[in-house]
RORO-34866 format. One record per residue: residue number from 1; residue in one letter; x negated, y negated, z negated of N, C-alpha, C in turn. Coordinates in nm, 3 decimals. Example, Ala and Ser with C-alpha at 12.3 -4.5 7.8 and 13.67 -1.06 7.14 Angstrom:
<pamars>
+-----+------+---------+---------+---------+---------+---------+---------+---------+---------+---------+
| pos | code |     nxx |     nyy |     nzz |    caxx |    cayy |    cazz |     cxx |     cyy |     czz |
+-----+------+---------+---------+---------+---------+---------+---------+---------+---------+---------+
|   1 |    A |  -1.319 |   0.569 |  -0.780 |  -1.230 |   0.450 |  -0.780 |  -1.320 |   0.330 |  -0.780 |
|   2 |    S |  -1.285 |   0.225 |  -0.708 |  -1.367 |   0.106 |  -0.714 |  -1.290 |  -0.003 |  -0.787 |
+-----+------+---------+---------+---------+---------+---------+---------+---------+---------+---------+
</pamars>
This chain:
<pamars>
+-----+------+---------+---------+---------+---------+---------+---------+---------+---------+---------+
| pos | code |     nxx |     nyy |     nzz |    caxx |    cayy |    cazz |     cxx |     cyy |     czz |
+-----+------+---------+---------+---------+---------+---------+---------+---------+---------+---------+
|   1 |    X |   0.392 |  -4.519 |  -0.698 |   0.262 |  -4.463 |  -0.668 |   0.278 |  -4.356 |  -0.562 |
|   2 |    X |   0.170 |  -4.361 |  -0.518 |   0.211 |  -4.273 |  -0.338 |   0.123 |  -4.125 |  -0.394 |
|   3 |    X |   0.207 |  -4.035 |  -0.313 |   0.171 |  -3.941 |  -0.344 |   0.073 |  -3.855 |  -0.237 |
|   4 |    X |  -0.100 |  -3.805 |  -0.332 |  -0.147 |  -3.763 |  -0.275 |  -0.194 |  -3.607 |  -0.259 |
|   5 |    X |  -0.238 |  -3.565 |  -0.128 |  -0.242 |  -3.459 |  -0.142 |  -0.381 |  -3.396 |  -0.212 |
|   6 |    X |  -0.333 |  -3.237 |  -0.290 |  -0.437 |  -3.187 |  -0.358 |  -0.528 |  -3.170 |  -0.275 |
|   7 |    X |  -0.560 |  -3.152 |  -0.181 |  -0.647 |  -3.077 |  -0.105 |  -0.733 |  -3.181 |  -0.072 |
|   8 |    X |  -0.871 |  -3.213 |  -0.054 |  -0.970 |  -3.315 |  -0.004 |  -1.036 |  -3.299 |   0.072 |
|   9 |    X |  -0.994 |  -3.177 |   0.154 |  -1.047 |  -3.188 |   0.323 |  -0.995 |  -3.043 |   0.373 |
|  10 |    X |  -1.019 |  -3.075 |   0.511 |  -0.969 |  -2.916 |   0.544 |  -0.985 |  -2.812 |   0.556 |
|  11 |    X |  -1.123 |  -2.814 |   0.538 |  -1.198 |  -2.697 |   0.440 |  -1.169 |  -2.644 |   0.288 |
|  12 |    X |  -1.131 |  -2.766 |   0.244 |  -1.051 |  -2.680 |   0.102 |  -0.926 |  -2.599 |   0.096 |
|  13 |    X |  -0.852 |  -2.697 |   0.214 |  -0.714 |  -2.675 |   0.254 |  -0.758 |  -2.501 |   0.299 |
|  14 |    X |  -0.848 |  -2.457 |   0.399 |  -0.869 |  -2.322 |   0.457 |  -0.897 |  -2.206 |   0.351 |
|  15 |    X |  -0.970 |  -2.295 |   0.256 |  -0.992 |  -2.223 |   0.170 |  -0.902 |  -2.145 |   0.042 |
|  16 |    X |  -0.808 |  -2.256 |   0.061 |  -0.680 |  -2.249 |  -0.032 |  -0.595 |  -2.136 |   0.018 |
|  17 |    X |  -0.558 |  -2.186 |   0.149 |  -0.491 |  -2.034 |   0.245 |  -0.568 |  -1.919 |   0.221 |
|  18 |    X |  -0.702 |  -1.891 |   0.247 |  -0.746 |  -1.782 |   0.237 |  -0.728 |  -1.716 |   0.139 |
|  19 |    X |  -0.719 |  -1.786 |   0.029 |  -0.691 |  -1.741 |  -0.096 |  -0.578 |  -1.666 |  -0.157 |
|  20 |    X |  -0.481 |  -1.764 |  -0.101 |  -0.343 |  -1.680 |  -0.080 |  -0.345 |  -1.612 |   0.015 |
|  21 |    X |  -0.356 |  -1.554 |   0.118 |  -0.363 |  -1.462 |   0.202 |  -0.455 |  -1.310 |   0.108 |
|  22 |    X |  -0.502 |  -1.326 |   0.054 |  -0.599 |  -1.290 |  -0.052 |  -0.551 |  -1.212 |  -0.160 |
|  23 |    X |  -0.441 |  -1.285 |  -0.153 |  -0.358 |  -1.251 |  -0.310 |  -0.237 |  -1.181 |  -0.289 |
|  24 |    X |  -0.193 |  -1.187 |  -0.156 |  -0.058 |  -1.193 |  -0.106 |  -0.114 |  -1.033 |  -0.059 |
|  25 |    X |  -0.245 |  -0.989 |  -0.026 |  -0.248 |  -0.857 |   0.040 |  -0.314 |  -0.809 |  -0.094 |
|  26 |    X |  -0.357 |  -0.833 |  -0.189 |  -0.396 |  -0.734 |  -0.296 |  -0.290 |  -0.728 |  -0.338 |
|  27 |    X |  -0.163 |  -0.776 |  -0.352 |  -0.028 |  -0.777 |  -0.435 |   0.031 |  -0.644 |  -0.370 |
|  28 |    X |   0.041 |  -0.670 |  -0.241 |   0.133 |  -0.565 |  -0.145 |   0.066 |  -0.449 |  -0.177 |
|  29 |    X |  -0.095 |  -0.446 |  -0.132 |  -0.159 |  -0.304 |  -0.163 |  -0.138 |  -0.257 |  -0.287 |
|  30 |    X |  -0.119 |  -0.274 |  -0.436 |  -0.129 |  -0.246 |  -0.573 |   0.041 |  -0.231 |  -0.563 |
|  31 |    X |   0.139 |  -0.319 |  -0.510 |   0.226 |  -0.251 |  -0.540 |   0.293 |  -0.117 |  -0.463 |
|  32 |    X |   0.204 |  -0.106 |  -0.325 |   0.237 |  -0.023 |  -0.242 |   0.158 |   0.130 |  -0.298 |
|  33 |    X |   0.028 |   0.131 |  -0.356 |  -0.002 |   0.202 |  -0.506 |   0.049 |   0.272 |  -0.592 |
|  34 |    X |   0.104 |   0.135 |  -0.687 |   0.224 |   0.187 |  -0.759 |   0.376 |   0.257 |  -0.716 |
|  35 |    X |   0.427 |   0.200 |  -0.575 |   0.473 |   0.323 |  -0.571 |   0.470 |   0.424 |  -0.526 |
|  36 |    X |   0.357 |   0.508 |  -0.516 |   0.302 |   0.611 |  -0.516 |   0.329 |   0.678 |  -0.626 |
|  37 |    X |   0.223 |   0.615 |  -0.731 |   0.242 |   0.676 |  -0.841 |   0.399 |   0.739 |  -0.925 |
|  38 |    X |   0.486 |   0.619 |  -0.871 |   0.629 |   0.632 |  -0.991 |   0.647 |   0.725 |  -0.903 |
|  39 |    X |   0.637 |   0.743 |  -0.775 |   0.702 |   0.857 |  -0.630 |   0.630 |   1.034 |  -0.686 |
|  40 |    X |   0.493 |   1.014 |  -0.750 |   0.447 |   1.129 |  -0.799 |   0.496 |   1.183 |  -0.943 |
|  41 |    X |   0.526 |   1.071 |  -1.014 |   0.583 |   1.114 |  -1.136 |   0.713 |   1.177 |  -1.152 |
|  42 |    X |   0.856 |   1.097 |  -1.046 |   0.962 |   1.150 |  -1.031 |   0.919 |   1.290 |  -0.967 |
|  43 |    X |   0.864 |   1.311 |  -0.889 |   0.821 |   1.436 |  -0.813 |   0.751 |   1.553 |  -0.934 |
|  44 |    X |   0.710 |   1.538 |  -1.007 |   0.647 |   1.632 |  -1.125 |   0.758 |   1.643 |  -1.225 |
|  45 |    X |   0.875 |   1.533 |  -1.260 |   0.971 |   1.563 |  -1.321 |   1.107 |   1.651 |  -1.279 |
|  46 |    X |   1.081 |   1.588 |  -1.156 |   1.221 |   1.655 |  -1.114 |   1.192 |   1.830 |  -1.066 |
|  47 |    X |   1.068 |   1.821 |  -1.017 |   1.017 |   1.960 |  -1.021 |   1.036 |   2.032 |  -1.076 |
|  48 |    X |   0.976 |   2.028 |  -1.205 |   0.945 |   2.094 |  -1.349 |   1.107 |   2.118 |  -1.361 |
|  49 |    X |   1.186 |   2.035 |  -1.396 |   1.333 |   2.038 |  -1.424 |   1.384 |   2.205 |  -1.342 |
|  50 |    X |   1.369 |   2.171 |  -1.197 |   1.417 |   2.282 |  -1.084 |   1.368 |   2.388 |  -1.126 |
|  51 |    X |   1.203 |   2.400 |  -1.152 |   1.202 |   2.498 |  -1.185 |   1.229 |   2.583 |  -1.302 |
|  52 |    X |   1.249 |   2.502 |  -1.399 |   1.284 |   2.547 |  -1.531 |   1.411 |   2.632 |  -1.528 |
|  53 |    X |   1.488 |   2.556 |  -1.370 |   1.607 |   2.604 |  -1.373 |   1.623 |   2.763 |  -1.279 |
|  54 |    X |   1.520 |   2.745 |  -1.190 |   1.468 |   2.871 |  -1.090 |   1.442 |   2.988 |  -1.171 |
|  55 |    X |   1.358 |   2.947 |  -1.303 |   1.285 |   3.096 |  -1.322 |   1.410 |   3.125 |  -1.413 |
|  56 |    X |   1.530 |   3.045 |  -1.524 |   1.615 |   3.052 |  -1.589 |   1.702 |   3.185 |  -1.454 |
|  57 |    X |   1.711 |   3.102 |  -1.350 |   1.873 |   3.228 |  -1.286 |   1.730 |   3.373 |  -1.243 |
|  58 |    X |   1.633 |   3.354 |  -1.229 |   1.516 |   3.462 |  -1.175 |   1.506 |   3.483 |  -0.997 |
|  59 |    X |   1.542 |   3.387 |  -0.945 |   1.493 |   3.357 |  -0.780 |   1.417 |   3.221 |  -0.826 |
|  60 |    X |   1.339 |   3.208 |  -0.705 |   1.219 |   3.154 |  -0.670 |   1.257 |   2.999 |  -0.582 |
|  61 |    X |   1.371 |   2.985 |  -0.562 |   1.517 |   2.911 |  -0.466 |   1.380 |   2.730 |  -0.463 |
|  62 |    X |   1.351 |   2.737 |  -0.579 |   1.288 |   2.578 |  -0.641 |   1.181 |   2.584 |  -0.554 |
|  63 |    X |   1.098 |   2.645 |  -0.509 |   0.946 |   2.656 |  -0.418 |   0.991 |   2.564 |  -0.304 |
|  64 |    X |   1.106 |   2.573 |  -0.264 |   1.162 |   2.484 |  -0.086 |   1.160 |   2.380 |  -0.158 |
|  65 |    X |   1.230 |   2.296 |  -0.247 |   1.255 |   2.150 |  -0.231 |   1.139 |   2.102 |  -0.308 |
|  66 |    X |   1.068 |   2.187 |  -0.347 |   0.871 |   2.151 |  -0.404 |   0.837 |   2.126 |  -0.289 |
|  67 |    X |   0.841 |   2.225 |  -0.195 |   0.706 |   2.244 |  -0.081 |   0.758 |   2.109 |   0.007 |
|  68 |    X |   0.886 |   2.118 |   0.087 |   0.925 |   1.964 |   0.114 |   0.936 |   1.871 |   0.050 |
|  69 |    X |   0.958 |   1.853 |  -0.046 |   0.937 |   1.713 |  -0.122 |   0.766 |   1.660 |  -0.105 |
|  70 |    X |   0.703 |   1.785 |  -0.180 |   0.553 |   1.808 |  -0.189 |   0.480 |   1.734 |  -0.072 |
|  71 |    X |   0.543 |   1.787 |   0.087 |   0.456 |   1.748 |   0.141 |   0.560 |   1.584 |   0.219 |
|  72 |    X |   0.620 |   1.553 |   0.170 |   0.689 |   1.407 |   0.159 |   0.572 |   1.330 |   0.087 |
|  73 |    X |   0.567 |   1.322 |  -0.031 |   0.417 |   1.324 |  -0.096 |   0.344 |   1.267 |  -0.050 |
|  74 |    X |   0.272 |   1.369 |  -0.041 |   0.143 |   1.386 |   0.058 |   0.122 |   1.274 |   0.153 |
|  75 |    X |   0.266 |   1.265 |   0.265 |   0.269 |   1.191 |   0.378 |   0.278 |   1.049 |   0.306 |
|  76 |    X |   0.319 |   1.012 |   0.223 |   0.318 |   0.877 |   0.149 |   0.222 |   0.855 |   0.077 |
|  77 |    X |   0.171 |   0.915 |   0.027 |  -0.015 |   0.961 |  -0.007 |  -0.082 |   0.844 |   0.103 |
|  78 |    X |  -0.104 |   0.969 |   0.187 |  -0.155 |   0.930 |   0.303 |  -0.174 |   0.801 |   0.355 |
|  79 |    X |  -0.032 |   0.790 |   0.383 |   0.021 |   0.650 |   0.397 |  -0.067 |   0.544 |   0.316 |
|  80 |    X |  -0.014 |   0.542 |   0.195 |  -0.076 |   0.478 |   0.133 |  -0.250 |   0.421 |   0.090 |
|  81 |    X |  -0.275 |   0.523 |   0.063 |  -0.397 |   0.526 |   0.062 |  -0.515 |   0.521 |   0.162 |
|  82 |    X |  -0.485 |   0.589 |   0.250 |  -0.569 |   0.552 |   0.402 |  -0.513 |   0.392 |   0.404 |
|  83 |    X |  -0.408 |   0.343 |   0.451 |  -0.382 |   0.207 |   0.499 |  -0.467 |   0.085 |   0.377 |
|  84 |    X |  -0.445 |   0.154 |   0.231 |  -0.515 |  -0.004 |   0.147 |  -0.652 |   0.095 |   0.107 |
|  85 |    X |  -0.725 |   0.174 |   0.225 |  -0.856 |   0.161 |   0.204 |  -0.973 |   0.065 |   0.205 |
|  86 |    X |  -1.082 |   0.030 |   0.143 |  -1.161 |  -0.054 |   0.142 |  -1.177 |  -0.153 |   0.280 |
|  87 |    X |  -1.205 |  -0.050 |   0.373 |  -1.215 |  -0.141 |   0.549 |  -1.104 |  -0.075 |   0.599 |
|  88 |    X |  -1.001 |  -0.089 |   0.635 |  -0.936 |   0.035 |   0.708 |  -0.898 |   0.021 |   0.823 |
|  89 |    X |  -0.895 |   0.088 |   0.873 |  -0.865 |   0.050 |   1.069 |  -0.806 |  -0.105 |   1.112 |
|  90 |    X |  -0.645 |  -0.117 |   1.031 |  -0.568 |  -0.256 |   1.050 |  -0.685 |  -0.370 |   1.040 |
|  91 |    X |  -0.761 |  -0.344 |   0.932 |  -0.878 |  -0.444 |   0.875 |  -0.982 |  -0.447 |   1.014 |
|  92 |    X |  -1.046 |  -0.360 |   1.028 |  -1.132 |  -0.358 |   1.111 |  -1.104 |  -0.430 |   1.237 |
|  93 |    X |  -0.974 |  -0.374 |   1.319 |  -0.929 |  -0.399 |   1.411 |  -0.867 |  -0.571 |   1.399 |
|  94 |    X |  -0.824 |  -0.636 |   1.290 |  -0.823 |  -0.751 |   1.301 |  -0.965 |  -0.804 |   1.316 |
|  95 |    X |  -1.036 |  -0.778 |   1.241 |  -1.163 |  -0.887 |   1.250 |  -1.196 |  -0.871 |   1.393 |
|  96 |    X |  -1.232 |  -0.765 |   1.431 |  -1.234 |  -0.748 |   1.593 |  -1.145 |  -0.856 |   1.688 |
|  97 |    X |  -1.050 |  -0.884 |   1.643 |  -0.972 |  -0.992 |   1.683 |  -1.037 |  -1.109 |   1.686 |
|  98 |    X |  -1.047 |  -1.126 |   1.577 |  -1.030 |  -1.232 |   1.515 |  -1.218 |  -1.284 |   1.599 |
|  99 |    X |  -1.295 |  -1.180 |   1.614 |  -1.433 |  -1.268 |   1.615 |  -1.426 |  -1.257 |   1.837 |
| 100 |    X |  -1.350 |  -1.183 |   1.837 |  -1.306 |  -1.251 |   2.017 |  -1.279 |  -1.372 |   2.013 |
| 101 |    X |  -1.178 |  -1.431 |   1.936 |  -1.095 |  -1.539 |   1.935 |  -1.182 |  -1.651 |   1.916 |
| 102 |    X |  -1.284 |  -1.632 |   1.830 |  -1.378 |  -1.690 |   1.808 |  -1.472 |  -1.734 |   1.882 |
| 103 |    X |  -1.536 |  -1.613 |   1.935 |  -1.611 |  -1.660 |   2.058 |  -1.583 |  -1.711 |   2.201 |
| 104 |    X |  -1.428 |  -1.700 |   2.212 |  -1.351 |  -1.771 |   2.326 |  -1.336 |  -1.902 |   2.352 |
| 105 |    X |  -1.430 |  -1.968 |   2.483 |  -1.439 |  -2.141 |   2.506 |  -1.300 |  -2.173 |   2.433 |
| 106 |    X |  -1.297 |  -2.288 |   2.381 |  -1.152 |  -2.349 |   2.394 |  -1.139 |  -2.470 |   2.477 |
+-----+------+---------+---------+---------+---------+---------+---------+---------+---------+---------+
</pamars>
């Protein structure tokens, strides 16, 4: 028996891609998310630790590798969150592409 394909036109076939394309960028964004989060949690643990150990000798030494780490953070924050915003520039700026390409004779 010959083997046929799932797809029953190439509109389903487009549709199928889109889908995975779909799935493949909510995956990246949620895990690019998450590590944020584990990046904020090590950052509140290892903190807390330093300082426990700062105010123990009575200098203040723990505030530097807070404030740089801190704003390490931040910049991965940033990162993060601006880039898997709802529309975000990359987004925008593709469709912009994408509807030139579109309207270009072929």
């Amino acid at each position: 028996m010959a083997d046929f394909p799932t797809h029953h036109s190439p509109a389903a076939a487009s549709l199928d891609d889109a889908a995975a394309r779909l799935e493949r960028l909510a995956r990246k964004r949620a895990g690019a998310k998450m590590s944020w989060y584990i990046h904020a949690l090590v950052y509140v643990c290892v903190n807390a630790g330093l300082a426990l150990i700062g105010w123990g000798s009575g200098r203040p030494w723990f505030l530097f590798p807070l404030a740089g780490w801190g704003l390490g953070l931040a910049i991965h924050g940033l990162a993060v969150w601006l880039a898997t915003g709802g529309a975000g520039l990359h987004e925008r700026l593709l469709q912009a592409e994408r509807d030139k390409l579109q309207r270009r004779p072929h």
